[in-house]
VOBA-1610 file (N, C-alpha, C; in pm, whole numbers, padded with zeros to 5 digits, always signed):
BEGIN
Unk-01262-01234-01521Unk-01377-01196-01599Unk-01466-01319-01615Unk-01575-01303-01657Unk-01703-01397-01630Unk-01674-01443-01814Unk-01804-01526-01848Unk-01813-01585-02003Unk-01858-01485-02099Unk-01868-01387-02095Unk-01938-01335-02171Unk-01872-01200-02130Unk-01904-01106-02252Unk-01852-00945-02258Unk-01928-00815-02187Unk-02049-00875-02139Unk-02129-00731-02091Unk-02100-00749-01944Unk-02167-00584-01919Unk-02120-00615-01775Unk-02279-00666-01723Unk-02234-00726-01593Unk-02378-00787-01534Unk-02452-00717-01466Unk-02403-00582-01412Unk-02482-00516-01372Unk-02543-00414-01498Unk-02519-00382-01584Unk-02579-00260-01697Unk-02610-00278-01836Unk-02567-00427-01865Unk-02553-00471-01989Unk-02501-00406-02130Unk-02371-00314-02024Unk-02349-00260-02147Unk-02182-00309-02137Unk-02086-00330-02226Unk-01994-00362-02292Unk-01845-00360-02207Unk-01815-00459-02112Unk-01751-00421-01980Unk-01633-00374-02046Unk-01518-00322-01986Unk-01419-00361-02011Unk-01326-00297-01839Unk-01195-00279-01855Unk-01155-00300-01710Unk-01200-00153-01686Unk-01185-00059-01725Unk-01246+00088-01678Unk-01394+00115-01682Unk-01488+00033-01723Unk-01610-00014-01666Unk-01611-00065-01571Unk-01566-00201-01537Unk-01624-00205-01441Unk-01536-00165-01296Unk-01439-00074-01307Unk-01430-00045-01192Unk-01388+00100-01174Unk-01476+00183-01257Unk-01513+00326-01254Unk-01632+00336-01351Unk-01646+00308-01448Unk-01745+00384-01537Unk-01905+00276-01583Unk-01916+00206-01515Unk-02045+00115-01498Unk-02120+00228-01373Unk-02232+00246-01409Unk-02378+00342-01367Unk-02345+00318-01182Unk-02312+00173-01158Unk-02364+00113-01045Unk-02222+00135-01003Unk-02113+00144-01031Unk-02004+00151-00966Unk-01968+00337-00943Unk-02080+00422-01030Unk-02024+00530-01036Unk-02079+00560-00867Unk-02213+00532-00863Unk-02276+00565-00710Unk-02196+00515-00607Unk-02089+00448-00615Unk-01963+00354-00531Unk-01906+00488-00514Unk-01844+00515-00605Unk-01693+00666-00595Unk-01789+00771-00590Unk-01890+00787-00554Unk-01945+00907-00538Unk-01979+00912-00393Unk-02003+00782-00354Unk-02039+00748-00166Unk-01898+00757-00106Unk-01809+00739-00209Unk-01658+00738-00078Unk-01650+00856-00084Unk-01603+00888+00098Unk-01580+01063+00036Unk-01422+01119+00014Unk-01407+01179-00031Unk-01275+01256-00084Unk-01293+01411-00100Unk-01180+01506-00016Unk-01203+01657+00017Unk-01288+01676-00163Unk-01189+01637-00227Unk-01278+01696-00374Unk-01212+01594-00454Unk-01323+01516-00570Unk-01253+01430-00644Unk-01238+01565-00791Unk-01104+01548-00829Unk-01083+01612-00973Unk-01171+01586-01064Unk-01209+01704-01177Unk-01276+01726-01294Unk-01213+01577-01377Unk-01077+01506-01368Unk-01073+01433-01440Unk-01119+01296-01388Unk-01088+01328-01313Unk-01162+01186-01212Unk-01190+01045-01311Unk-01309+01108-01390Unk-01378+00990-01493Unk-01351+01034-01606Unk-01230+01070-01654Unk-01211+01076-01801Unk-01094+01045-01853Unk-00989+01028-01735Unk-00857+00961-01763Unk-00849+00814-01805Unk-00764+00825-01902Unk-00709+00645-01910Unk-00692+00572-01809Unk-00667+00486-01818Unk-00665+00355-01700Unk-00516+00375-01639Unk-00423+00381-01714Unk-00273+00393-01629Unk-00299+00577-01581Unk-00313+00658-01634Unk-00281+00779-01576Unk-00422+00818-01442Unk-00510+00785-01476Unk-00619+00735-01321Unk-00558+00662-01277Unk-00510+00549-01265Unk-00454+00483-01126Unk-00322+00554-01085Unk-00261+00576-01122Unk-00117+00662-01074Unk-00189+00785-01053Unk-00250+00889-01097Unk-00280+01001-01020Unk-00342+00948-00873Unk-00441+00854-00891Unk-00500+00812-00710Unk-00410+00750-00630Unk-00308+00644-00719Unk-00264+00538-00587Unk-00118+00637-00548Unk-00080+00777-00605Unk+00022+00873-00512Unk-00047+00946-00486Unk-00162+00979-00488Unk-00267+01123-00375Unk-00272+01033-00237Unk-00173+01170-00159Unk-00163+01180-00001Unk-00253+01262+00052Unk-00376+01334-00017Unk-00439+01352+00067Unk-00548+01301+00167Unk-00595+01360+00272Unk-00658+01273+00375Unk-00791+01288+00333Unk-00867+01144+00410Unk-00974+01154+00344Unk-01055+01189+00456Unk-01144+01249+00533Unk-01211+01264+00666Unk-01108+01231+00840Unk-00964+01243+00790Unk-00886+01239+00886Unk-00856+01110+00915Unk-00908+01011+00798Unk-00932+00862+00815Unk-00786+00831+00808Unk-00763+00838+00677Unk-00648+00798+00568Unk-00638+00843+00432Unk-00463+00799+00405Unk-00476+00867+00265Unk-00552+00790+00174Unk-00590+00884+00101Unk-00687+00876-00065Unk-00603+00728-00147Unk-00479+00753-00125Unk-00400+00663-00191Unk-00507+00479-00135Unk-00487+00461+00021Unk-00532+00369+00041Unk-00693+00319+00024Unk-00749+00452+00022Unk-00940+00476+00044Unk-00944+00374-00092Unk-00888+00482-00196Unk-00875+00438-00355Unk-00871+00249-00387Unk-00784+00240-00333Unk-00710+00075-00348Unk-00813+00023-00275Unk-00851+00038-00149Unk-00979-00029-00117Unk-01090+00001-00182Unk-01102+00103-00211Unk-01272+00041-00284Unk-01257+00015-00460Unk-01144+00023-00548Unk-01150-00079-00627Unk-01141-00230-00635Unk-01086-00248-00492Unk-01041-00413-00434Unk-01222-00446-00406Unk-01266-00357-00324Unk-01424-00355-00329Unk-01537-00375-00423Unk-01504-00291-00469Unk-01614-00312-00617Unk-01531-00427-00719Unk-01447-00486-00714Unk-01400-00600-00789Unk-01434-00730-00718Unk-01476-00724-00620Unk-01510-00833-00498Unk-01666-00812-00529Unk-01672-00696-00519Unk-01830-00708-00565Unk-01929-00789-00679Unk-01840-00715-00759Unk-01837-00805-00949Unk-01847-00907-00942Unk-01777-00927-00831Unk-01720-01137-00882Unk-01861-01212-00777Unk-01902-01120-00681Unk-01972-01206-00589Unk-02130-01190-00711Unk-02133-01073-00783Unk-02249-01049-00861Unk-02295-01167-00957Unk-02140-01220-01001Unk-02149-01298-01124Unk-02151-01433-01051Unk-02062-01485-00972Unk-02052-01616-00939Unk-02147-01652-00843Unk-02174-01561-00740Unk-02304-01603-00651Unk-02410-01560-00687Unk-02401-01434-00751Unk-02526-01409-00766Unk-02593-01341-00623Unk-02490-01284-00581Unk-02553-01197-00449Unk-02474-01054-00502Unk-02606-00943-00452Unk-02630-00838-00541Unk-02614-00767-00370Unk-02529-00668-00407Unk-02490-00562-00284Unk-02554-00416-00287Unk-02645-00337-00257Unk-02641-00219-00302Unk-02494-00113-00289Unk-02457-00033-00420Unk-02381+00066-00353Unk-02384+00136-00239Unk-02495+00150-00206Unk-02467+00222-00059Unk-02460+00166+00045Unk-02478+00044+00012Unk-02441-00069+00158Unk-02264-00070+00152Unk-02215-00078+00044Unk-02070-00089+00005Unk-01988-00010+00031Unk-02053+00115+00053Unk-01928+00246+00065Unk-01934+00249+00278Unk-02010+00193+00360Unk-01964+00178+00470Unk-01889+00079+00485Unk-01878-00019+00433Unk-01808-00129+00384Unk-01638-00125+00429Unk-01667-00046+00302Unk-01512+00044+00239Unk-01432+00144+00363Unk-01514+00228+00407Unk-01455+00295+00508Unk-01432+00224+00606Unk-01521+00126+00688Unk-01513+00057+00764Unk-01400-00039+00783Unk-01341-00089+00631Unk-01216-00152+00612Unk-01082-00094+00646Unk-01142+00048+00566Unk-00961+00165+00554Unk-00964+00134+00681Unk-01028+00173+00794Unk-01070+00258+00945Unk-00960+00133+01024Unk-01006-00011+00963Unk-00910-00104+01043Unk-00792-00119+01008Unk-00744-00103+00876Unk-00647-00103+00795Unk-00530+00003+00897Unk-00557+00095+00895Unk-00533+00236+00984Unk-00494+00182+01070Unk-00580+00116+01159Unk-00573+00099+01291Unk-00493-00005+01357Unk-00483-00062+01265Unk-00367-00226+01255Unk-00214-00151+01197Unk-00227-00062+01138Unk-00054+00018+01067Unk-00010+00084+01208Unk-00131+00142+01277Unk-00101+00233+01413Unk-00007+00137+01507Unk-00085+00033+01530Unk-00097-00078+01640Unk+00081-00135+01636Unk+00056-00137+01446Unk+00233-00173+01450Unk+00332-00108+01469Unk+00296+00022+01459Unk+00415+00110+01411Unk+00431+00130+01279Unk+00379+00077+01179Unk+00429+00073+01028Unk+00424+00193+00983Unk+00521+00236+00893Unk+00517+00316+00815Unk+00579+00281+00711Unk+00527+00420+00588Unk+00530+00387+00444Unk+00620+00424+00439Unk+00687+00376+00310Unk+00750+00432+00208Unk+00764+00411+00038Unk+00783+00536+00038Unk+00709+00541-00135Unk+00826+00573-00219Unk+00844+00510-00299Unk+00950+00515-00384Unk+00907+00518-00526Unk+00894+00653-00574Unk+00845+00665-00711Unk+00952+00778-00782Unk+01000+00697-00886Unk+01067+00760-00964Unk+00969+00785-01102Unk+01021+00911-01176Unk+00961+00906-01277Unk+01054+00839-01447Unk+01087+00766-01411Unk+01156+00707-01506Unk+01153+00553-01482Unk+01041+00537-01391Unk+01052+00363-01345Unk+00965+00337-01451Unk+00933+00180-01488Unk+00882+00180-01591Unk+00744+00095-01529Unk+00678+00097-01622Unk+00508+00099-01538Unk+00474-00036-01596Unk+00444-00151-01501Unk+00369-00264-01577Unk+00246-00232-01613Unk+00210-00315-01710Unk+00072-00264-01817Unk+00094-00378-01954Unk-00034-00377-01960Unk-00053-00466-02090Unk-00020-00403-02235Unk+00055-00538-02277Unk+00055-00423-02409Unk+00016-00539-02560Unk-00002-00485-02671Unk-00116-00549-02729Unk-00018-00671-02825Unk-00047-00778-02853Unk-00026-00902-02908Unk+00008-00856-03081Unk+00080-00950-03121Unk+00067-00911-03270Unk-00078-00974-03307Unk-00083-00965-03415Unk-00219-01001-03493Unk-00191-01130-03489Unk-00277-01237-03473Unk-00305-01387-03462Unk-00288-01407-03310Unk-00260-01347-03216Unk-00223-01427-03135Unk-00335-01340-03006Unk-00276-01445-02912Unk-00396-01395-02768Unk-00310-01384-02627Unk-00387-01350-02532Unk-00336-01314-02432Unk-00389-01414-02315Unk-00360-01464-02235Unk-00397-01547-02170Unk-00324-01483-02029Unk-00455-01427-01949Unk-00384-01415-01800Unk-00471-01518-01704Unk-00404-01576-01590Unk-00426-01700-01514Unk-00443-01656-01397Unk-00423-01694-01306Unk-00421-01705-01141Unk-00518-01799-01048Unk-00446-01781-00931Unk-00505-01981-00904Unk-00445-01932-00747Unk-00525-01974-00605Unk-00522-02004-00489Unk-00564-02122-00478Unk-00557-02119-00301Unk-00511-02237-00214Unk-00592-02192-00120Unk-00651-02254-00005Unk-00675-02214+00083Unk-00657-02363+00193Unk-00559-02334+00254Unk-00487-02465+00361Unk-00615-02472+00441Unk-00700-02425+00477Unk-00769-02460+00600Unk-00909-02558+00542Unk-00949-02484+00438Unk-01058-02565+00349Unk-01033-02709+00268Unk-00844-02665+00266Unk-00812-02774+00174Unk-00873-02753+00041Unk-00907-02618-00044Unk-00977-02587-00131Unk-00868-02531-00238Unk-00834-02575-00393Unk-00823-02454-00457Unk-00895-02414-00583Unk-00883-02325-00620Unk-00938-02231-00734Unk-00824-02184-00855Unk-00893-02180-00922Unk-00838-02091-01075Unk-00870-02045-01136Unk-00822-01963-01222Unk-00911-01890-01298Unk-00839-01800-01451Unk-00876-01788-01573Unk-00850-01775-01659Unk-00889-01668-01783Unk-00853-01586-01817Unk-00965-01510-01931Unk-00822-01457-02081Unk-00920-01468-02153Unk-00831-01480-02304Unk-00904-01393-02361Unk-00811-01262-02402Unk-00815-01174-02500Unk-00735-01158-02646Unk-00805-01117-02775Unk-00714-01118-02858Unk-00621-00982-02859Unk-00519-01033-02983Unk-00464-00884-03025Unk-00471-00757-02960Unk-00578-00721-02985Unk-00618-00581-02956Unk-00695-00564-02788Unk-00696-00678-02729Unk-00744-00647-02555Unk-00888-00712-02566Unk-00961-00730-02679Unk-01083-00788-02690Unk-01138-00935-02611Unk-01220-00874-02516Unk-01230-01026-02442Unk-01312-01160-02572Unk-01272-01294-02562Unk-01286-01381-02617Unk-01327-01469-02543Unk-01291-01515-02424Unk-01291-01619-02308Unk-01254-01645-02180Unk-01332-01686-02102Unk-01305-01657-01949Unk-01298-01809-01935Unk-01290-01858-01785Unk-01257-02002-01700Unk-01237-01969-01574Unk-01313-01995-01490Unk-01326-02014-01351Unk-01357-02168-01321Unk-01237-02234-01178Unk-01291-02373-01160Unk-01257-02350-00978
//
């Protein structure tokens, strides 16, 4: 997350189901990918029960691939997007993005073919689901992460602090 609480594309009040379903500019994103039919709930589910209904939908999407993978790529998409919005400051239209997206699954596909790979899915309903869960009162949440990149000899990090209740407070990018 960036320094501040709004989102940068709408200026209205990010939080993680903004910006990667319910921000104006991300909705024209999931409306350009196509899917036989996205569900009535589509945009009204919580954040854990929307991602588990998409990332186990096997259905196909234009004979491409499953929904499961379409899904995972274009939130990996529009979160790549965000970050290039805020830190570079290079602005993508949605509809440049959703050929993007297909264009990715299409190789994704085509590299699983090439190997032979296949899935397997192992979902029990009694596994237990990582997810955030909220701090007592006084205290904060601090999530991190940090690359490398051997060829640049470059690395990065990065930081954002919420209180108690999930409320962003503070970000850090270096």
């Amino acid at each position: 997350m960036a320094d501040f609480a709004d989102c940068p594309r709408c200026n209205k009040l990010e939080s993680t189901l903004h910006a990667i379903r319910d921000c104006p500019w991300v909705l024209l994103v999931w409306h350009g990918v196509p899917k036989s039919q996205i569900p009535s709930t589509f945009f009204c589910d919580n954040l854990q029960d929307w991602c588990c209904s998409n990332l186990f939908c096997s259905d196909q999407v234009l004979g491409l691939a499953e929904w499961s993978l379409v899904f995972g790529i274009t939130i990996d998409a529009i979160w790549r997007n965000r970050n290039q919005w805020i830190f570079d400051n290079l602005r993508i239209s949605p509809h440049h993005l959703c050929p993007k997206i297909l264009a990715r699954c299409r190789c994704i596909v085509k590299a699983m073919r090439q190997e032979n790979t296949t899935f397997v899915r192992i979902f029990h309903p009694n596994s237990p689901l990582i997810r955030w869960f909220p701090r007592e009162e006084g205290w904060v949440k601090i999530n991190l992460d940090g690359a490398y990149s051997v060829s640049a000899n470059l690395a990065s990090c990065g930081r954002v602090v919420r209180d108690h209740l999930g409320a962003f407070l503070f970000a850090y990018a270096n």
